[in-house]
C-alpha positions in Angstrom: 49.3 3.3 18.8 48.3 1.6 15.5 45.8 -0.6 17.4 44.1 2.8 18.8 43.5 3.9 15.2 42.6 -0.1 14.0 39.7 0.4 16.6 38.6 3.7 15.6 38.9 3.4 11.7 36.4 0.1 13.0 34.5 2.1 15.0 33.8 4.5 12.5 32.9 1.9 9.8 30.3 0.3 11.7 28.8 3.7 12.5 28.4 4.8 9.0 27.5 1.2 8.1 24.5 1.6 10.4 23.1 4.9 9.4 23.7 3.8 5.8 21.2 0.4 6.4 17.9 2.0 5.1 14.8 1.1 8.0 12.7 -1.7 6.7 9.7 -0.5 5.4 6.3 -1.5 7.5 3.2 -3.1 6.1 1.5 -1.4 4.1 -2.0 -0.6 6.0 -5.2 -1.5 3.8 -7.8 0.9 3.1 -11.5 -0.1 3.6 -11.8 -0.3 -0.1 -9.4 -2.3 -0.4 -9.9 -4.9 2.2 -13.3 -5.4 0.9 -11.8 -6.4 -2.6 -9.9 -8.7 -0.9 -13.0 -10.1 1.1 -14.8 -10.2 -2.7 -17.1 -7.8 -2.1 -17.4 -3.8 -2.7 -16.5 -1.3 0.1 -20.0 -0.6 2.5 -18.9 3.0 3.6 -21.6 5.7 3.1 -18.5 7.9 2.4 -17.4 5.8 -0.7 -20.5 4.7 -2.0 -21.2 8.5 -2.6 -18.1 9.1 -4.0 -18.1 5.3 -6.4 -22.0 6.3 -7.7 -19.8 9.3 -9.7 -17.0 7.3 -9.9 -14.7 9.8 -8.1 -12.1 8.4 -5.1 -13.5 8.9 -1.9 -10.0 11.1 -0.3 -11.5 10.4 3.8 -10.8 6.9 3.4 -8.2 6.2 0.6 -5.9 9.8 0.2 -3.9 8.2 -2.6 -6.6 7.2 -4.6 -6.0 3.6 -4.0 -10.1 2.7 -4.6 -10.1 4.0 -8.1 -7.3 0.9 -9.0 -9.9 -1.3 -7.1 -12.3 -0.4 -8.8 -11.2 -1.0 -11.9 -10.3 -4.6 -10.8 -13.9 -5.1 -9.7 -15.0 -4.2 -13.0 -12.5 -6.3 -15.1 -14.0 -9.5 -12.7 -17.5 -8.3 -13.5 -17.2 -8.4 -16.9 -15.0 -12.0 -16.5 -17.9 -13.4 -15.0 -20.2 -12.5 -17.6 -18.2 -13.5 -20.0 -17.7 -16.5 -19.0 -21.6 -16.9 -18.2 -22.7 -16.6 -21.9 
């Protein structure tokens, strides 16, 4: 009789233990935006050229406003590089 309740007090453990174990989280997925930063360049898409000329986040393509944070990057470099051309 006690190893009847040693297995299920076990069982039960490692159930709760697995439901406890949070799901590893996945890649995150780049937005065009901000796989052009990465490339070195500036995102190509008519949609976020319109929206970067009035320097507004183009929602089709990046929902969570990641291009305005790559943006700001792009212009921190710019102004590196012509820094460090005078």
């Amino acid at each position: 009789m006690k190893w009847i309740k040693v297995l299920a007090v076990i069982t039960v453990l490692s159930l709760s233990a697995s439901w406890v174990q949070a799901e590893p989280k996945q890649a995150k997925k780049l937005t065009c935006c901000e796989k052009a930063f990465e490339a070195g360049k500036e995102c190509r898409n008519k949609c976020c050229l319109a929206a970067h000329r009035t320097n507004k986040s183009c929602e089709k393509c990046n929902p969570e406003k990641q291009d305005l944070a790559v943006m700001k990057k792009l212009a921190e470099k710019k102004k590196q590089g012509a820094a460090a051309k005078k």
